[in-house]
C-alpha positions in Angstrom: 20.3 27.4 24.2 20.5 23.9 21.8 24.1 24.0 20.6 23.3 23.8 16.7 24.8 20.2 14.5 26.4 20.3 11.6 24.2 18.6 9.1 26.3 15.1 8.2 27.4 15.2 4.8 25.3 12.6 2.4 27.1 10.1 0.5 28.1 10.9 -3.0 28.9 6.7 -3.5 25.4 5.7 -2.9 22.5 5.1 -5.6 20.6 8.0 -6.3 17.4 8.1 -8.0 15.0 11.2 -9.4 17.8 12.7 -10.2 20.7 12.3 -12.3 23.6 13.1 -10.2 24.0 12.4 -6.0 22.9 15.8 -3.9 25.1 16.9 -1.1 24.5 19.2 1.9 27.5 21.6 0.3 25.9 22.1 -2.5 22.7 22.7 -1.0 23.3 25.7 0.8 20.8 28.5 0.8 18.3 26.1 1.1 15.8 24.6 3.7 16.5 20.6 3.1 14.1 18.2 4.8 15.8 14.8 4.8 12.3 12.5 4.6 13.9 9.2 6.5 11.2 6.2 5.3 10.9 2.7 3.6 8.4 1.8 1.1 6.3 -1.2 3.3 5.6 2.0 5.6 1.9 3.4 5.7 3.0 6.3 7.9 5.5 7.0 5.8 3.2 6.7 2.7 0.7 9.1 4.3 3.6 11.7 4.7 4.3 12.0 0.9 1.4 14.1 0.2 2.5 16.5 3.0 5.8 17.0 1.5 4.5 17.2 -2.0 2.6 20.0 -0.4 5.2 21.7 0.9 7.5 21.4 -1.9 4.5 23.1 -3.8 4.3 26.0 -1.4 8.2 26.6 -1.3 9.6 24.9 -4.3 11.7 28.2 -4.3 13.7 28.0 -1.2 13.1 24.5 0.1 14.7 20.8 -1.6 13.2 17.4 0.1 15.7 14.4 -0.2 14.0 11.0 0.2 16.2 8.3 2.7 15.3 5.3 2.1 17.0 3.2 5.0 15.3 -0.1 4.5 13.2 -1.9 7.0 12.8 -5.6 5.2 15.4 -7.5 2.8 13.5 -7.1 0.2 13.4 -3.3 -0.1 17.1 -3.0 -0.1 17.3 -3.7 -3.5 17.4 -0.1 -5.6 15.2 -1.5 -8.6 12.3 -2.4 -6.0 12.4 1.2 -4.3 12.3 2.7 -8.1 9.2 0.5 -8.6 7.9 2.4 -5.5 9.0 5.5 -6.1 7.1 5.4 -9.4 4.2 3.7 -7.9 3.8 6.7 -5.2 4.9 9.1 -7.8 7.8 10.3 -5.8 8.9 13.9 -7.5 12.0 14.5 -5.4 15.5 13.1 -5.4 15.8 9.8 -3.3 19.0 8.5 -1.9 19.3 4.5 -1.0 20.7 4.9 2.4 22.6 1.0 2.3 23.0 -0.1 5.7 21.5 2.6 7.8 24.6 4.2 7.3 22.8 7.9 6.7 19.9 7.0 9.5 22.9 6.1 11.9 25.2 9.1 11.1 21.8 11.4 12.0 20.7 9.1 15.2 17.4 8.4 13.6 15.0 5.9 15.4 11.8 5.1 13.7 10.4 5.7 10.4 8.7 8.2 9.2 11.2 11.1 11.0 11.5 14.4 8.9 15.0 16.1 9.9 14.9 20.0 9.2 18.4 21.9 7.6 18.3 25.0 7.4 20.2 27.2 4.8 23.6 27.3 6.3 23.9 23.4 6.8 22.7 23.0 10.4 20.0 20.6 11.9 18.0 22.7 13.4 14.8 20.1 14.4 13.2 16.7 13.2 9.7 15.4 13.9 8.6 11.8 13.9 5.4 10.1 12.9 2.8 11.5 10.6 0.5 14.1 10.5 3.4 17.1 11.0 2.6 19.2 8.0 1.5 22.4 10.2 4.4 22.1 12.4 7.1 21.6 9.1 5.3 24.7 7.3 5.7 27.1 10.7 9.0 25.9 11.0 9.9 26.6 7.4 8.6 29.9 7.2 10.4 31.1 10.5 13.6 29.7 8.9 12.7 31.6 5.5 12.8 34.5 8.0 15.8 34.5 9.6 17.5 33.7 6.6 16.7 36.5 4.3 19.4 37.7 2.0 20.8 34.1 2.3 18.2 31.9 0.4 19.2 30.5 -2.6 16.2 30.8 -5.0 17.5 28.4 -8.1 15.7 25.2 -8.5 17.2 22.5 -8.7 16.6 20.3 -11.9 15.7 16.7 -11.8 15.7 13.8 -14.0 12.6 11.8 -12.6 11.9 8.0 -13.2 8.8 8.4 -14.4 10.3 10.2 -16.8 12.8 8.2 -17.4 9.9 4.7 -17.1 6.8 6.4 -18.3 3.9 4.1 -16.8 2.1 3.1 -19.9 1.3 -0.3 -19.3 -2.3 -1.3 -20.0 -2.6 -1.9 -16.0 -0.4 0.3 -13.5 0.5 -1.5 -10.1 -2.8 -3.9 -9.6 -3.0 -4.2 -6.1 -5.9 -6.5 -5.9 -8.1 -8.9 -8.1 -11.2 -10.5 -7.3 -12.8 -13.4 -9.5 -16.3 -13.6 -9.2 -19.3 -15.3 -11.6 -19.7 -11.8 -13.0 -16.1 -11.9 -13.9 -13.2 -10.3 -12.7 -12.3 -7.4 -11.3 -9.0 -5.4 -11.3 -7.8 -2.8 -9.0 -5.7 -0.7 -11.8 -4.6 1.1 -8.5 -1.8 3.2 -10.3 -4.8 4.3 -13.1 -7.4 4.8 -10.2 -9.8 2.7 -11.8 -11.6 -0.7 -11.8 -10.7 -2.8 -14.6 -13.8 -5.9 -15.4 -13.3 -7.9 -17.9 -14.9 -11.6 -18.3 -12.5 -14.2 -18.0 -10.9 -14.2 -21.7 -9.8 -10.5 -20.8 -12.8 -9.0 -23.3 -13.2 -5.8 -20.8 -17.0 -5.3 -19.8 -16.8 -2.2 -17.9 -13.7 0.6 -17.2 -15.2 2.1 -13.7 -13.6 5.5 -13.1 -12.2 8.2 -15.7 -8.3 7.0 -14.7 -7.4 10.2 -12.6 -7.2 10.5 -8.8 -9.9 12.0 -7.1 -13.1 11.8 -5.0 -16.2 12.0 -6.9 -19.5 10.0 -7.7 -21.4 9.3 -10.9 -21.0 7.0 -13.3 -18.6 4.9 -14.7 -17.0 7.7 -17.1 -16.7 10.9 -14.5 -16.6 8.8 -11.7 -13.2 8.9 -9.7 -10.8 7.1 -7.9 -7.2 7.3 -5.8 -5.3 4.0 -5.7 -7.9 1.6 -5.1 -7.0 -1.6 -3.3 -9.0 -4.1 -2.1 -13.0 -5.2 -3.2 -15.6 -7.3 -2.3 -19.0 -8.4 -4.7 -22.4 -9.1 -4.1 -23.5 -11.0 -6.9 -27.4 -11.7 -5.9 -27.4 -7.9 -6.3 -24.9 -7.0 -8.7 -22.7 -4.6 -5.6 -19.3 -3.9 -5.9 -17.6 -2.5 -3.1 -13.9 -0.9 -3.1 -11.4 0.1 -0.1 -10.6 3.5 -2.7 -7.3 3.6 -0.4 -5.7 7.2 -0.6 -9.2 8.1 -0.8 -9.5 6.9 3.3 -13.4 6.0 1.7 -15.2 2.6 1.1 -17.4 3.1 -2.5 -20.3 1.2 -3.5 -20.4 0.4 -7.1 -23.8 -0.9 -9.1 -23.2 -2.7 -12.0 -26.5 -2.8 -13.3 -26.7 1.1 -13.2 -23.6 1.6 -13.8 -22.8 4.2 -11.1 -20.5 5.0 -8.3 -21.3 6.3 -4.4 -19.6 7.0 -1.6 -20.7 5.0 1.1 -17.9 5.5 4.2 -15.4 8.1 4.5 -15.0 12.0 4.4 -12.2 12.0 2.1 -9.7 13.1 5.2 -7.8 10.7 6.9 -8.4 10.1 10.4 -6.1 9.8 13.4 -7.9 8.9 16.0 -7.7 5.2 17.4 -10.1 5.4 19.8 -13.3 2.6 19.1 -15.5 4.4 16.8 -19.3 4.0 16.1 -21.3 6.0 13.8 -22.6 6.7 10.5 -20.2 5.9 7.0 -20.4 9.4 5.6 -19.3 10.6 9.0 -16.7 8.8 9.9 -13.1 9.9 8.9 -11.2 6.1 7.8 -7.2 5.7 7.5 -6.3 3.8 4.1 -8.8 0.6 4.1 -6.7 -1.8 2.3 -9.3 -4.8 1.8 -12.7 -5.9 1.8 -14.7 -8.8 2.7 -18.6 -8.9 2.7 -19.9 -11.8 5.7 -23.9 -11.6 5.5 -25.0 -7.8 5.4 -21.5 -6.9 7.0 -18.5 -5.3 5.3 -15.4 -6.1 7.2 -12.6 -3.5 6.4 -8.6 -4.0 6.9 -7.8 -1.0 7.8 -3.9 -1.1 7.3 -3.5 2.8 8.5 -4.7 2.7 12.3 -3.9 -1.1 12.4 -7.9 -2.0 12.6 -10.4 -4.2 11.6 -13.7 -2.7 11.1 -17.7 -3.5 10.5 -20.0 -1.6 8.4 -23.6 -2.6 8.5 -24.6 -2.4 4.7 -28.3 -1.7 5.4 -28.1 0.7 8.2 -24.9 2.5 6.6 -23.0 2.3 10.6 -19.1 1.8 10.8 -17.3 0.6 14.1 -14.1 -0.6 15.1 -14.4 -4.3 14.8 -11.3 -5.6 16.2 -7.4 -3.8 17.3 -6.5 -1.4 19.7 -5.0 0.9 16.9 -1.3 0.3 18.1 1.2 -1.3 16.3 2.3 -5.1 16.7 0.9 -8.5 17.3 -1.1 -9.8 20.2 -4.0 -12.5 20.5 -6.8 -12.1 22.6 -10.5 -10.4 22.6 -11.4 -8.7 19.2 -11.0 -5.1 22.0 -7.6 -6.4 22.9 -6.0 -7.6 19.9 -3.3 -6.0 18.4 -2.0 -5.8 14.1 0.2 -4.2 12.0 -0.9 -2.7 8.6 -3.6 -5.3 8.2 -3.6 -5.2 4.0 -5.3 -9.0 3.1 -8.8 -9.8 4.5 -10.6 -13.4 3.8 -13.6 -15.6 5.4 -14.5 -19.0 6.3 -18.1 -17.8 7.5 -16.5 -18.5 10.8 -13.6 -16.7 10.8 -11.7 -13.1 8.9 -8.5 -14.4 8.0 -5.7 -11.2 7.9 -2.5 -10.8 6.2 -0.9 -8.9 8.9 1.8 -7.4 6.4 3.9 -5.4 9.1 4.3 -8.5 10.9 4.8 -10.8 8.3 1.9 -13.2 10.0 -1.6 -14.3 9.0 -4.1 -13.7 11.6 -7.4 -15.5 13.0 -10.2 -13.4 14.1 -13.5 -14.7 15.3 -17.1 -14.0 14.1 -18.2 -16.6 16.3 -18.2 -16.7 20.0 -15.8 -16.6 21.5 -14.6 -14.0 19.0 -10.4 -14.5 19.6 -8.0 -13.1 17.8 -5.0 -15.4 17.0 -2.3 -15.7 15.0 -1.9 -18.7 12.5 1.3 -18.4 11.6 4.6 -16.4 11.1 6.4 -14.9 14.3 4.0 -12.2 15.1 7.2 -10.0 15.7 8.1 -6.4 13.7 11.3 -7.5 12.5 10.2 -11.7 12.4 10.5 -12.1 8.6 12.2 -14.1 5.8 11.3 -16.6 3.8 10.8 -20.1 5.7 8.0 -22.8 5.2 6.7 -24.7 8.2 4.9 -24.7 11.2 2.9 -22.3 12.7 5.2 -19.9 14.7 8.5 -21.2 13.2 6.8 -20.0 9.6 8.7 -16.8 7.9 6.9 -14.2 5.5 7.9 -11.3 4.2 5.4 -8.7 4.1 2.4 -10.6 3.2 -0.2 -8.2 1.8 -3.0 -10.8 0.4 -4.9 -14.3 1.1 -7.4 -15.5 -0.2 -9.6 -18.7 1.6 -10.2 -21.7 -0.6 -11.1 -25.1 -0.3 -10.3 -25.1 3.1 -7.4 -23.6 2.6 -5.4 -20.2 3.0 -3.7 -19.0 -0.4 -1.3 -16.3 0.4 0.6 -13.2 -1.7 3.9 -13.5 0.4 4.3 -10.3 -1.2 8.3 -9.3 -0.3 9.1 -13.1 -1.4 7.7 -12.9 -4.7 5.8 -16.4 -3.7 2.7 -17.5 -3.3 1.7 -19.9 -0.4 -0.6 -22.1 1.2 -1.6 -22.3 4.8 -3.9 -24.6 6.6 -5.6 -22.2 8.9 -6.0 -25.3 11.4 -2.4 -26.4 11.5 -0.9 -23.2 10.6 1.4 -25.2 8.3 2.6 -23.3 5.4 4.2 -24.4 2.4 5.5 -22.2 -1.1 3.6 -23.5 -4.1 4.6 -20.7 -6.5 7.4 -18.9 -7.1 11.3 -19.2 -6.8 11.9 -16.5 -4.5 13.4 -14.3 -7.2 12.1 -10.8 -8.7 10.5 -11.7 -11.8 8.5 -12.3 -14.6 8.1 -16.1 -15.5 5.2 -18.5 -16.2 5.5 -22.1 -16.1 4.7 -24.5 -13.3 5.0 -24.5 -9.4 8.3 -23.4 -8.3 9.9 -22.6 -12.1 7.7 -19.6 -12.1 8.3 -15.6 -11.1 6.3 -13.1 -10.1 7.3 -9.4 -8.8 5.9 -8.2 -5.5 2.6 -10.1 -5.8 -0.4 -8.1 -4.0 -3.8 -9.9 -4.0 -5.4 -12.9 -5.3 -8.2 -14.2 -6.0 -9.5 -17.8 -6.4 -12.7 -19.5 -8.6 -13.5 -22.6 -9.9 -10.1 -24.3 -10.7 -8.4 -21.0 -11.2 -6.1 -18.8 -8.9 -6.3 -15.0 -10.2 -2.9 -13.2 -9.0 -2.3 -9.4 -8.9 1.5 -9.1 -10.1 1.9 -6.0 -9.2 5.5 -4.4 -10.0 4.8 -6.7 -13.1 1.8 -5.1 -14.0 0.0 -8.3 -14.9 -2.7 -10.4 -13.6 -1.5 -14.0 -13.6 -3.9 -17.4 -13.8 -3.4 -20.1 -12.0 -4.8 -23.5 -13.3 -4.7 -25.5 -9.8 -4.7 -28.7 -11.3 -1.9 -28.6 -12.6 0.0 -25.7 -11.1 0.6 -23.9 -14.9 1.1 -20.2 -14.6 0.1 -18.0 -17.7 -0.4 -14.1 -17.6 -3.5 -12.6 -18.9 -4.4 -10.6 -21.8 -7.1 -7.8 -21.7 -8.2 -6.8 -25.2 -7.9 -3.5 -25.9 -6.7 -2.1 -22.8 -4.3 0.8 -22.4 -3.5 3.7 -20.0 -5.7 6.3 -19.7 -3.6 8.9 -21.4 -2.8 6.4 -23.9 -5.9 5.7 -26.4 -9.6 7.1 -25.7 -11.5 3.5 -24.4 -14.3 2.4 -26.2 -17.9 2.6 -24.2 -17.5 -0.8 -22.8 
């Protein structure tokens, strides 16, 4: 027989959020408690939340769920930035800021996402690691529901949330990505589920979606969305396409008819890493984060199996382009080659430049014979990060989630460092050209400027288009001279905020 553990208690001197006072294991009893041990860069962490929303639904009578955030980079130690992503995720259940590891150590976890299981007299009775548990977590609960009866405390507990406390009704929600094109530009409103296009004085031209999550075609009024990320534009054609992200689906928008179809994905997530061929409405996807159209190709980052895929636009067939579907960094053959969390994807023609955001590195990969993999710069390492300029392997990021080619050069959203940078993908030398390095909101030139957790940009003409995206803002970037503004859309608001005109 397992001897049974005492459930360590939490601490009461730590910063607490969703709710207004600290939680503790005492208090708890007559509960089930799942202690969700994560950090906010995570995607398999990420794709646990709507498992635990789940189960909080089914047991919201006998079961509490305690977020611990233990912190994987610098940058997500700090308690306003995990606020940002608790509202960003919408988060519905108290979340404690576990500072160093201290919680994580006291319960001997090892890797993030690891659900730990308390049952109603304070004992661990089980943990699982790793997504895609939710079967296992609701047998277990139920069993435990079982034994328990006559000892379940039914009262629920009452929350303050941060969204309630920092309603989001900003005109944009979290912009993950932004892409400038001679249409105009186009906004991934990812926290409003829509597609923001507007011209470039911020006079809208189209809202593409109806501003709440879900999967469905049409056109641009019922048509909706679930965080979308990343997007690529034919412009001979008038074709937009979208990574709609927690939708696991790539969506084909026309302009011209002003419509919306799903052309990859089943709306499930897959799991499977195995090298996949076969037809986009078949094939199960894992949270494509970014697009990039090469020629009648679609290439597809494919952050949540670690991927790069091809879709053939006129034939409608998805493969695994590139990554074994583990987790870390190697160069080699496209069937070799290992990422992490691929988020940023960008061409030369010659080569799909990748920011590799678990690794904190920018990656090579081939479209041309030989078709290698390599990495251009930053340490290709899990836990390589920080915030140093240089030379190919010596470079630091710090969860880089965008970049953008241009001129013959990389820009990059060093994401984590609140920077943007510049890379030769020849050299690999990198060099901050925006930002101080400080959580922001300030326009002005070069380094005098802030952003906050910068996601995607975008680059036309003379001008740099940058998705600030805890700032909710797109920021312009005149490149000859370096001058940061922040952009104005006319007219814009939340959803739930005005009724939109027919743009």
């Amino acid at each position: 027989m397992i001897p049974r553990v005492r459930a360590p208690e939490l601490p009461q001197n730590y910063s607490w959020l969703n709710t207004e006072r600290p939680l503790s294991i005492k208090q708890l009893r007559g509960r089930v408690v799942i202690l969700d041990f994560w950090t906010y860069c995570c995607i398999n962490c990420l794709h646990v939340l709507p498992d635990l929303k789940y189960l909080e639904q089914k047991y919201k009578d006998s079961l509490t769920v305690i977020g611990v955030h233990s912190a994987k980079f610098d940058n997500e130690q700090e308690t306003e930035n995990i606020r940002q992503a608790i509202l960003r995720y919408d988060i519905e259940h108290p979340v404690l800021v576990d500072k160093g590891f201290r919680v994580w150590q006291e319960y001997a976890v090892r890797a993030w996402p690891t659900l730990m299981v308390i049952d109603p007299k304070g004992y661990v009775i089980g943990y699982v690691s790793g997504e895609g548990n939710r079967d296992k977590l609701d047998q277990l609960i139920t069993q435990v529901i079982q034994e328990h009866q006559g000892a379940i405390n039914f009262q629920q507990l009452s929350l303050t949330l941060e969204k309630q406390r920092q309603p989001l009704i900003t005109p944009l929600a979290f912009p993950g990505k932004v892409l400038a094109t001679p249409t105009g530009l186009f906004v991934a409103d990812s926290g409003h589920h829509r597609i923001v296009v507007s011209d470039f004085n911020g006079e809208i031209l189209h809202l593409i979606g109806n501003g709440k999550s879900g999967l469905t075609d049409g056109n641009f009024q019922e048509a909706q969305f679930s965080a979308p990320q990343g997007m690529a534009f034919d412009n001979e054609n008038q074709i937009l396409y979208v990574a709609d992200t927690e939708n696991h689906a790539v969506r084909r928008v026309d302009i011209q008819q002003q419509t919306v179809e799903t052309i990859a994905g089943t709306g499930e997530q897959s799991r499977n890493i195995q090298p996949h061929t076969g037809a986009g409405l078949e094939a199960a996807l894992n949270s494509p984060w970014d697009l990039v159209k090469v020629g009648n190709s679609l290439y597809i980052a494919m952050a949540g199996i670690h991927q790069i895929w091809q879709m053939d636009l006129p034939s409608g067939v998805v493969k695994t382009y590139a990554g074994t579907g583990a987790e870390g960094c190697f160069d080699g053959s496209l069937t070799e080659s290992v990422f992490a969390q691929p988020s940023g994807i960008t061409t030369n023609k010659q080569e799909l430049y990748i920011a590799d955001s678990e690794i904190s590195s920018i990656r090579g990969v081939g479209l041309v014979e030989p078709q290698q993999v390599r990495t251009v710069c930053g340490s290709g390492g899990l836990f390589g990060f920080g915030d140093v300029d240089g030379q190919g392997e010596n470079v630091r990021l710090q969860h880089c989630l965008g970049v953008e080619y241009f001129q013959n050069y990389l820009w990059v959203a060093d994401t984590y460092n609140h920077k943007i940078k510049l890379v030769s993908p020849h050299t690999g030398n990198c060099q901050t050209i925006l930002g101080d390095g400080s959580a922001g909101l300030q326009n002005g030139q070069g380094k005098n400027t802030r952003f906050f957790e910068p996601s995607g940009l975008s680059a036309i003409d003379s001008y740099l288009y940058i998705s600030d995206t805890n700032n909710h803002l797109i920021r312009r970037v005149d490149l000859r001279t370096l001058e940061v503004t922040t952009m104005q859309f006319n007219g814009l608001c939340a959803p739930d905020v005005c009724i939109p005109n027919n743009f």
